[in-house]
C-alpha positions in Angstrom: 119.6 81.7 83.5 118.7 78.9 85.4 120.8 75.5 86.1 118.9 73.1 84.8 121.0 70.5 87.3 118.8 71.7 90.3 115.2 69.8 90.1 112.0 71.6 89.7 109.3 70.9 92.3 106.1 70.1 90.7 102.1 69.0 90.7 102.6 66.1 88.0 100.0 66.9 85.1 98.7 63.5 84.9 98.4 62.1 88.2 98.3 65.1 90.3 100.9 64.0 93.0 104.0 66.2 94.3 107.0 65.8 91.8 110.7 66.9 92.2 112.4 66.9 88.6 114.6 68.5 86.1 111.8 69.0 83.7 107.6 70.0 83.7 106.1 66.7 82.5 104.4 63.3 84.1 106.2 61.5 87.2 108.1 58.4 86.2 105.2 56.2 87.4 102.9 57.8 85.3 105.9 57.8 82.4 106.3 54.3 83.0 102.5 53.6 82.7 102.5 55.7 79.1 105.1 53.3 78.1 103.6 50.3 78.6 100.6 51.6 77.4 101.0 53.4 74.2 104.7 52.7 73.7 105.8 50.5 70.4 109.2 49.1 68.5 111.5 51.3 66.7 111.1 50.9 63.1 112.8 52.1 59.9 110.9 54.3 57.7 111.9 54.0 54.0 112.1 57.7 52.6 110.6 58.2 49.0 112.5 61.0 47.1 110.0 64.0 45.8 108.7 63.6 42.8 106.4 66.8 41.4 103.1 66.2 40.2 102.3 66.8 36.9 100.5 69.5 37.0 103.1 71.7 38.3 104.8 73.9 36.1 108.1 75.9 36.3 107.8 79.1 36.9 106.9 82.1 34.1 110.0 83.9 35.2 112.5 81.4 35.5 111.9 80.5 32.2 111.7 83.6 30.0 114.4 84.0 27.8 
């Protein structure tokens, strides 16, 4: 297994320029960039608790008696 201290040396995917990192993915330039660019606030998502439809019915077997 490989330690994943030692840096990888790289072609970044975006930008095409020599990397050395711990992990496959865009340079921190081109990371940085991505931020700015499609990056947004943190927000809290309100979860809704399941409800089933009404046309679901229970099933034949779980039923019988």
């Amino acid at each position: 297994m490989d330690d994943l201290s030692t840096p990888l040396e790289f072609e970044c995917p975006r930008c095409h320029e020599a990397v050395e990192a711990r992990f496959y993915g865009p340079c921190d330039g081109c990371r940085a960039q991505l931020r700015a660019a499609l990056g947004g606030d943190a927000r809290e998502v309100e979860a809704v608790e399941y409800e089933p439809k009404m046309n679901v019915t229970p099933n034949a077997v779980a039923t019988k008696d």
